[in-house]
Gaussian input, Z-matrix of N, CA and C with variables (Angstrom, degrees):
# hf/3-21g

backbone

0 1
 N
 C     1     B1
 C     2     B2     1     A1
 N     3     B3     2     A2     1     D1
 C     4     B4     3     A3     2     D2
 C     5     B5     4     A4     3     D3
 N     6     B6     5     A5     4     D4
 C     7     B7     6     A6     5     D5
 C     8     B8     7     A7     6     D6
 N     9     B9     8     A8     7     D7
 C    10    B10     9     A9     8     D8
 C    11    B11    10    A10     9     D9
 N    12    B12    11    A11    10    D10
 C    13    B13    12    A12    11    D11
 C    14    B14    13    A13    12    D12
 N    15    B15    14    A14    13    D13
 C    16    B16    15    A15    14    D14
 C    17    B17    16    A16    15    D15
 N    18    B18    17    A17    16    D16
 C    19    B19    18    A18    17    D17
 C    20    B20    19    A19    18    D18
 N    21    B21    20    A20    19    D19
 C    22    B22    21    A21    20    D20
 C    23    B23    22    A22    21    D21
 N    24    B24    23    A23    22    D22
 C    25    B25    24    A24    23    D23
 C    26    B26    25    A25    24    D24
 N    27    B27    26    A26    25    D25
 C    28    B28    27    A27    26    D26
 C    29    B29    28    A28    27    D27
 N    30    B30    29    A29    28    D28
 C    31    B31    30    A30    29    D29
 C    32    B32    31    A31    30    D30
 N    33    B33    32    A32    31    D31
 C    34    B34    33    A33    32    D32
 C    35    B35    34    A34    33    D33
 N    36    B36    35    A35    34    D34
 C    37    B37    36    A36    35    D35
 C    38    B38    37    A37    36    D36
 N    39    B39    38    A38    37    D37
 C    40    B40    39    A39    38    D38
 C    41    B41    40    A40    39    D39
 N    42    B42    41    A41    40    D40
 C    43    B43    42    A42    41    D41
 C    44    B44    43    A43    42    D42
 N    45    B45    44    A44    43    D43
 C    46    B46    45    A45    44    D44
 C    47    B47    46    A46    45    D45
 N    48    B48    47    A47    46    D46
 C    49    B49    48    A48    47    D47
 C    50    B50    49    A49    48    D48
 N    51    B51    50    A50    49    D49
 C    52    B52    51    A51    50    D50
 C    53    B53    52    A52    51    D51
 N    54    B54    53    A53    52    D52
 C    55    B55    54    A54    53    D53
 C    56    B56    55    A55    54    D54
 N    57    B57    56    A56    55    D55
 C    58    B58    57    A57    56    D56
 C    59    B59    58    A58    57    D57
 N    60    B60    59    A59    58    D58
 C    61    B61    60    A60    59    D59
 C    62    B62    61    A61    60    D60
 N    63    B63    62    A62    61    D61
 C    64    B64    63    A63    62    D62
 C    65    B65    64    A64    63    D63
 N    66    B66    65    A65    64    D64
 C    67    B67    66    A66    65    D65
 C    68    B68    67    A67    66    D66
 N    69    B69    68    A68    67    D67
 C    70    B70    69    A69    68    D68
 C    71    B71    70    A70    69    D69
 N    72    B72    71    A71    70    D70
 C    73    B73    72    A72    71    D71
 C    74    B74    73    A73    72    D72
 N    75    B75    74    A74    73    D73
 C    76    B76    75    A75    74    D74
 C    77    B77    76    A76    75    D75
 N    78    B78    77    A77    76    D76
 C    79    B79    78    A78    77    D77
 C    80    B80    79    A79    78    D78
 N    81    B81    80    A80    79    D79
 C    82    B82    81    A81    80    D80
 C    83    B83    82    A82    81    D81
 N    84    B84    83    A83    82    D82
 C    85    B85    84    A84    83    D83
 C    86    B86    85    A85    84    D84
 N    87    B87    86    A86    85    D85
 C    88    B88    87    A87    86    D86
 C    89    B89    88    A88    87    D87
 N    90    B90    89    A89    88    D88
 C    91    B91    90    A90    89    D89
 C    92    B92    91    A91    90    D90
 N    93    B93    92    A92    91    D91
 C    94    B94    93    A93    92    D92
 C    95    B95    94    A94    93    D93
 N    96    B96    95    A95    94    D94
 C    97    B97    96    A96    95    D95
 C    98    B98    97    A97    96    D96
 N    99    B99    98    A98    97    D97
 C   100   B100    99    A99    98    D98
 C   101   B101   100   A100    99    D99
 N   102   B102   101   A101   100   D100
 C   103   B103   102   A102   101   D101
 C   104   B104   103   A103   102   D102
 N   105   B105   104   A104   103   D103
 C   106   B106   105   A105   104   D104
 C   107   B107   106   A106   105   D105
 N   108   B108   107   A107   106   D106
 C   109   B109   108   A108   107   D107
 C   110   B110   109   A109   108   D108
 N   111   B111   110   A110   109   D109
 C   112   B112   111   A111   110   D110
 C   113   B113   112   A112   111   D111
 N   114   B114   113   A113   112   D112
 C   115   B115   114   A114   113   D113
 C   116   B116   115   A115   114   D114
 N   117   B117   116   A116   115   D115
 C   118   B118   117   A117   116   D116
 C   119   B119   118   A118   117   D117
 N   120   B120   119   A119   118   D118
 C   121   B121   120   A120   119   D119
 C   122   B122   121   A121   120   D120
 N   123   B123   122   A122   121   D121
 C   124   B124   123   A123   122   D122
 C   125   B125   124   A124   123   D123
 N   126   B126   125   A125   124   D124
 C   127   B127   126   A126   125   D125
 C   128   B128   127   A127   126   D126
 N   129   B129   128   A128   127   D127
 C   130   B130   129   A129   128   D128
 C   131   B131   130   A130   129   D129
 N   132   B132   131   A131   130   D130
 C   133   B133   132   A132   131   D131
 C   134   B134   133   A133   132   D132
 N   135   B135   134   A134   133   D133
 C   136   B136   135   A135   134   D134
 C   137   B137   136   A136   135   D135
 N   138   B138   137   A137   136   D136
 C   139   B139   138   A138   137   D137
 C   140   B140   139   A139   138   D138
 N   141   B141   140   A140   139   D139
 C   142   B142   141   A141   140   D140
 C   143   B143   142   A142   141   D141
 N   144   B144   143   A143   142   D142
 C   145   B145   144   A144   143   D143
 C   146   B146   145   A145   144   D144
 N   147   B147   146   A146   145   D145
 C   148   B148   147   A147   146   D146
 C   149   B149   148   A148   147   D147
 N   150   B150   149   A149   148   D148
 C   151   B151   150   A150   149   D149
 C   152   B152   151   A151   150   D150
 N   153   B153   152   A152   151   D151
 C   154   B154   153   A153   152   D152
 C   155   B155   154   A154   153   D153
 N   156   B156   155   A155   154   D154
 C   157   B157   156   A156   155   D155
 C   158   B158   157   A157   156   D156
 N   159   B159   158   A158   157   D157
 C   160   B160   159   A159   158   D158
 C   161   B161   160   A160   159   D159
 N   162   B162   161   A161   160   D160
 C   163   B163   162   A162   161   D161
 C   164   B164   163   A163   162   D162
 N   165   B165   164   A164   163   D163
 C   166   B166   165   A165   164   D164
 C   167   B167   166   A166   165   D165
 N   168   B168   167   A167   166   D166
 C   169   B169   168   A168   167   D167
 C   170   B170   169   A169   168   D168
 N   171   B171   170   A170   169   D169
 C   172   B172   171   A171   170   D170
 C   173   B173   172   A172   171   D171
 N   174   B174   173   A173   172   D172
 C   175   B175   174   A174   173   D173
 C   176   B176   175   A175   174   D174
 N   177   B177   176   A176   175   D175
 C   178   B178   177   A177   176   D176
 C   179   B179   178   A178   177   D177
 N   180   B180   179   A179   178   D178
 C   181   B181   180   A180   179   D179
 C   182   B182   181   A181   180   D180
 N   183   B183   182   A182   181   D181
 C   184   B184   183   A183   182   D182
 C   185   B185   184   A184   183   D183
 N   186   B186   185   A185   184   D184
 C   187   B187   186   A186   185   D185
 C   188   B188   187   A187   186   D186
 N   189   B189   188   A188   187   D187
 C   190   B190   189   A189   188   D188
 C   191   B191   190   A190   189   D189
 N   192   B192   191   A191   190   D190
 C   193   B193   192   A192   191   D191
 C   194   B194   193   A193   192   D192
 N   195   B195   194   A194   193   D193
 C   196   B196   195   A195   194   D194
 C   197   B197   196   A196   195   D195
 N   198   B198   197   A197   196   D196
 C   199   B199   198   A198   197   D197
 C   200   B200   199   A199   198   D198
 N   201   B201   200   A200   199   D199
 C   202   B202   201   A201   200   D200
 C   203   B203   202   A202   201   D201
 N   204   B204   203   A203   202   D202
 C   205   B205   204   A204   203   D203
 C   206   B206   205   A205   204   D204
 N   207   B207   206   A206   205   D205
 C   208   B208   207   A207   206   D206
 C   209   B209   208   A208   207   D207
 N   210   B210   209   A209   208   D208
 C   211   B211   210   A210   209   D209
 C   212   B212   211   A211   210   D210
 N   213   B213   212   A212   211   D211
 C   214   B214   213   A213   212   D212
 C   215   B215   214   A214   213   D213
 N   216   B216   215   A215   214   D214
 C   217   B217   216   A216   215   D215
 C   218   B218   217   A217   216   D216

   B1=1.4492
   B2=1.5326
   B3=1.3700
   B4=1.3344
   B5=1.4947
   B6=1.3045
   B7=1.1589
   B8=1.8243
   B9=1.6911
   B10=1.9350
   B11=1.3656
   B12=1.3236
   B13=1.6276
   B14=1.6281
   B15=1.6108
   B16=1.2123
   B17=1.3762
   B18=1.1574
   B19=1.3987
   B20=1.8948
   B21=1.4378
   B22=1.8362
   B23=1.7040
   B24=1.4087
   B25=1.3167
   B26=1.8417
   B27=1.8252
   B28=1.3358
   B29=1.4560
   B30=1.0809
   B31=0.9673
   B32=1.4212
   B33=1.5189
   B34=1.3073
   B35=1.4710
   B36=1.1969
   B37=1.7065
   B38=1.2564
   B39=1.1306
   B40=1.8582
   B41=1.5826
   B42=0.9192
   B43=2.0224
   B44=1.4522
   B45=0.9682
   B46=1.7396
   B47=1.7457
   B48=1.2297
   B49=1.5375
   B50=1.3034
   B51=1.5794
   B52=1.3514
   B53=1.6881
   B54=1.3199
   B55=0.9800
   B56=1.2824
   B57=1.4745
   B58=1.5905
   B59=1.7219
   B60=1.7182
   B61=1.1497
   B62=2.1425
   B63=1.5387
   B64=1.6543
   B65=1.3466
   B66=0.9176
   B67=1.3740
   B68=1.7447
   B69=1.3887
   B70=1.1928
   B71=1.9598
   B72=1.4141
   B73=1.7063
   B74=1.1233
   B75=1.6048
   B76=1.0882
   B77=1.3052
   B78=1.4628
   B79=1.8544
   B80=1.3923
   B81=1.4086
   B82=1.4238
   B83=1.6717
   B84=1.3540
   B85=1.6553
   B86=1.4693
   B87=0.7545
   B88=1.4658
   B89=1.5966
   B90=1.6529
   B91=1.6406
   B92=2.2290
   B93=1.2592
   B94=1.8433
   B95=1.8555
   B96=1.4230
   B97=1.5094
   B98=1.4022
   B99=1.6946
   B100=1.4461
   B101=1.5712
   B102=1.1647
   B103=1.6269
   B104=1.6820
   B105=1.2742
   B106=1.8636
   B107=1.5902
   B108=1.1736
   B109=1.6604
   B110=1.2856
   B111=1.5281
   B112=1.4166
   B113=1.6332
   B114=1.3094
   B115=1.5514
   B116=1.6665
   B117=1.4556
   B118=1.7333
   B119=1.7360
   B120=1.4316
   B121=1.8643
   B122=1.5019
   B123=1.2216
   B124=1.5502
   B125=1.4925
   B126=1.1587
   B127=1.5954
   B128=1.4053
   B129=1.3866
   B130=1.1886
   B131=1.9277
   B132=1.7335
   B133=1.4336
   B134=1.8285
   B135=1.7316
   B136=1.5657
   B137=1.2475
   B138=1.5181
   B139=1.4025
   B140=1.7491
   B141=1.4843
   B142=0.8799
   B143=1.5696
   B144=1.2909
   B145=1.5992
   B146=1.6530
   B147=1.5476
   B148=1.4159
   B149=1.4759
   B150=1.1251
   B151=1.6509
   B152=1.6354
   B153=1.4730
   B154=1.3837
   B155=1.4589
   B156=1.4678
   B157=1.3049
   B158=1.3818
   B159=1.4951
   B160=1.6733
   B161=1.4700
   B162=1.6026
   B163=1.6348
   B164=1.2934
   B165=1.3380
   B166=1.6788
   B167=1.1379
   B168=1.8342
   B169=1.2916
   B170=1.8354
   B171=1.3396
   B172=1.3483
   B173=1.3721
   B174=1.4375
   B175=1.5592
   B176=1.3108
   B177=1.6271
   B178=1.9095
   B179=1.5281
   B180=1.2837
   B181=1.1380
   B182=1.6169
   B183=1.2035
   B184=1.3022
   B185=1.7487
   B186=1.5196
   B187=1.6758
   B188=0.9841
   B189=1.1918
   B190=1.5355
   B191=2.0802
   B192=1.3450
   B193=1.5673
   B194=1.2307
   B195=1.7811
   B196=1.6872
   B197=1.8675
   B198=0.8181
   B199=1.5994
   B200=1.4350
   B201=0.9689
   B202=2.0402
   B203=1.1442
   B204=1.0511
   B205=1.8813
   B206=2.1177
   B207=1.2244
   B208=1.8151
   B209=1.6926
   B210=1.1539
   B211=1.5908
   B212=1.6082
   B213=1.5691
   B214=2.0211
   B215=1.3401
   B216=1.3036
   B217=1.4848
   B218=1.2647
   A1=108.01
   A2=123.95
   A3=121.64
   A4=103.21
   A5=146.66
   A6=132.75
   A7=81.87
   A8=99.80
   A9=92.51
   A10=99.91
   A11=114.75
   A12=107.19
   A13=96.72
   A14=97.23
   A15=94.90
   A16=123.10
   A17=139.07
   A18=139.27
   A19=126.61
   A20=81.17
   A21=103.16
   A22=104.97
   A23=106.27
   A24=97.08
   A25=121.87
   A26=100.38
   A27=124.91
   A28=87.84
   A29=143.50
   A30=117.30
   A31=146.01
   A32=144.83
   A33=150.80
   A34=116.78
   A35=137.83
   A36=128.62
   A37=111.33
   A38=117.32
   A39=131.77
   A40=116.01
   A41=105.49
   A42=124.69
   A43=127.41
   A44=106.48
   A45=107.38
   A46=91.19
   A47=123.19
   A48=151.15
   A49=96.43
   A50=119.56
   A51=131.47
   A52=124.28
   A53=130.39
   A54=113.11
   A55=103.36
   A56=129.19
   A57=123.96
   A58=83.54
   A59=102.60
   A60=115.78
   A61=127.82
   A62=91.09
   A63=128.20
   A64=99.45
   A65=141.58
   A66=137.39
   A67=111.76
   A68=125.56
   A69=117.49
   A70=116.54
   A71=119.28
   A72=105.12
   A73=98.02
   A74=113.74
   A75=117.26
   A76=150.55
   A77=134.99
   A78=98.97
   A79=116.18
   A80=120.67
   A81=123.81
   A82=105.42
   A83=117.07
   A84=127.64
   A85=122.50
   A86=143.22
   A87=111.82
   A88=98.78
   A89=99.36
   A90=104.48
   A91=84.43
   A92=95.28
   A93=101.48
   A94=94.98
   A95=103.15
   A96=114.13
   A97=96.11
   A98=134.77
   A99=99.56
   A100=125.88
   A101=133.35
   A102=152.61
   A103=95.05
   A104=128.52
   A105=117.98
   A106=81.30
   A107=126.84
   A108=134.57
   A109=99.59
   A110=120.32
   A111=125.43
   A112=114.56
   A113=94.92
   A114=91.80
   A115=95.83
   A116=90.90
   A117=94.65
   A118=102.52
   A119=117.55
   A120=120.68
   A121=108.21
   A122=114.84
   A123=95.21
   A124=101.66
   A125=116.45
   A126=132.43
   A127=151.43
   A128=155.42
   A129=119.08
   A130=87.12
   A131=102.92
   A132=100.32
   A133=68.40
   A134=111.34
   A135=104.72
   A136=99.20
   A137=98.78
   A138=109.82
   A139=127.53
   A140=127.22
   A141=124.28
   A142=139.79
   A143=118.09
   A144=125.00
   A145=109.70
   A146=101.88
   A147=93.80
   A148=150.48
   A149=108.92
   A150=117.26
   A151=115.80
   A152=103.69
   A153=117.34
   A154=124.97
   A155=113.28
   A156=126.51
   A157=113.84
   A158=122.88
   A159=141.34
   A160=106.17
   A161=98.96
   A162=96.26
   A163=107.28
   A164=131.03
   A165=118.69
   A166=127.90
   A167=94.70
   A168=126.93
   A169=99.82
   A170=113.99
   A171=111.17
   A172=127.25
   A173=98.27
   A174=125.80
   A175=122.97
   A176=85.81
   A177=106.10
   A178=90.01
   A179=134.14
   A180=138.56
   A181=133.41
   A182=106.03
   A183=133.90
   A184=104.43
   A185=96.01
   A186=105.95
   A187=105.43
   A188=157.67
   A189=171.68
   A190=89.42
   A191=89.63
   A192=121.21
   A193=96.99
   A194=112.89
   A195=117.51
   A196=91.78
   A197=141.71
   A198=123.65
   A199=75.58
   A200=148.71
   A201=138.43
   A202=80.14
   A203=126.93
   A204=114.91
   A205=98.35
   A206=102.20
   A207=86.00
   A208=93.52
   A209=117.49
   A210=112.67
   A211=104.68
   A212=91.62
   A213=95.27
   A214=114.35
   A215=110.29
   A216=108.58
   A217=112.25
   D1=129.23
   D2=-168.31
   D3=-97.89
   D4=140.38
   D5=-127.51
   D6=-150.83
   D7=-12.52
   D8=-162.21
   D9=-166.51
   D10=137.75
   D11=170.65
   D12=-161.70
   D13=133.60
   D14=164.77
   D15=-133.36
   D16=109.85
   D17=-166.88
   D18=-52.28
   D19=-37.64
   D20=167.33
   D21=-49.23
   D22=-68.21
   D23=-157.72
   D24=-88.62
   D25=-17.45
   D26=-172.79
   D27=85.51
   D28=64.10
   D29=111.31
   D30=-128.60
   D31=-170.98
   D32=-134.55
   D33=-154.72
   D34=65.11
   D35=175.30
   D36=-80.18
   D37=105.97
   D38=162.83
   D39=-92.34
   D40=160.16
   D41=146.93
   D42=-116.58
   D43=130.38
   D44=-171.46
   D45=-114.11
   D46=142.77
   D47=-168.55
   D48=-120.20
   D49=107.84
   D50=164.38
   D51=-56.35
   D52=133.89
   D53=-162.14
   D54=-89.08
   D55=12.07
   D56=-161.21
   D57=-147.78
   D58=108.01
   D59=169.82
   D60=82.19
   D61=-4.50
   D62=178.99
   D63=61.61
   D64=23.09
   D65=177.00
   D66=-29.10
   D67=142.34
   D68=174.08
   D69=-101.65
   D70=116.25
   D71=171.64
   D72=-109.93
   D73=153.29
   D74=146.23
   D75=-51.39
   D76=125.15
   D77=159.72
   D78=-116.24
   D79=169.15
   D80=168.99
   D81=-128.08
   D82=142.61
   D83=171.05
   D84=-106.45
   D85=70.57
   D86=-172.57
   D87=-113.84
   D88=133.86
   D89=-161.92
   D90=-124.01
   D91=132.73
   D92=-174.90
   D93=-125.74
   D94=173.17
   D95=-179.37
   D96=-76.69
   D97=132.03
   D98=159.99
   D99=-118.05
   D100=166.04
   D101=-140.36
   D102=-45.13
   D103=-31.97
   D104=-158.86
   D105=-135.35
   D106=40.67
   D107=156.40
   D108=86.50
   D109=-170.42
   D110=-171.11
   D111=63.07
   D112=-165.47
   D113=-168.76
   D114=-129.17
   D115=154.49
   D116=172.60
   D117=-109.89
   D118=140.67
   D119=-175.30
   D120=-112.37
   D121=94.26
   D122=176.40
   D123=-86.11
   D124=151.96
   D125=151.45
   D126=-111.20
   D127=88.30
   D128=-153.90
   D129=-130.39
   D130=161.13
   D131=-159.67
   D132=-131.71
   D133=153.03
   D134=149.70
   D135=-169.27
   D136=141.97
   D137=177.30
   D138=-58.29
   D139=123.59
   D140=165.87
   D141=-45.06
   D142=-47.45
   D143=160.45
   D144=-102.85
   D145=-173.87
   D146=-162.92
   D147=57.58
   D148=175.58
   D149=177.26
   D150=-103.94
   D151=-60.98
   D152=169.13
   D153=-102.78
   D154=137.01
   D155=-168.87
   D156=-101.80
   D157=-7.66
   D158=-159.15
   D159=27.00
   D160=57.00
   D161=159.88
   D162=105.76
   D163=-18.22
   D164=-156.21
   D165=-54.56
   D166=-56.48
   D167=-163.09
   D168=-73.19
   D169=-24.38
   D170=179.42
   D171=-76.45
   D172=-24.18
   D173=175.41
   D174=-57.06
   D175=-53.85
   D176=-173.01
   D177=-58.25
   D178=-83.39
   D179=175.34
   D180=-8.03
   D181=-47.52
   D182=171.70
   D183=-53.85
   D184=-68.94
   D185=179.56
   D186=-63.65
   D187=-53.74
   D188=135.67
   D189=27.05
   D190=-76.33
   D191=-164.13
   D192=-51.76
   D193=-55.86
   D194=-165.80
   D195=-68.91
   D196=-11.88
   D197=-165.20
   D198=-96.66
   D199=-58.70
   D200=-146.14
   D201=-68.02
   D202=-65.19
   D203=-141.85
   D204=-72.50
   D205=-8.22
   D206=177.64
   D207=-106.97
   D208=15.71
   D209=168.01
   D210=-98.22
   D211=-17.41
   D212=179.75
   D213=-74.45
   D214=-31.74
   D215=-176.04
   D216=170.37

């Protein structure tokens, strides 16, 4: 659920809803021009309660990455 977007700055505040137990994480986007063209994507995902997430937040991320790079080419 995207909760924030701003086109000015690139950036993106979401919540992602765990499907096991609804847990709430955060995300953050912020996508900038970068130095030899293209774009640079930062991401960071983190769980709201707890310590350990067994992987989630690393996951999302992961797929995150694999969907850009098959939008690259």
């Amino acid at each position: 659920e995207i909760l924030e977007k701003d086109p000015a700055t690139g950036r993106i505040e979401a919540v992602a809803t765990t499907r096991f137990l609804r847990f709430k994480d955060d995300i953050s986007i912020r996508i900038q021009a970068a130095e030899q063209g293209g774009s640079r994507v930062e991401m960071r995902s983190r769980s709201r309660v707890g310590r350990g997430d067994l992987g989630t937040n690393a996951r999302r991320i992961r797929a995150f990455q694999e969907a850009l790079q098959k939008l690259e080419g």
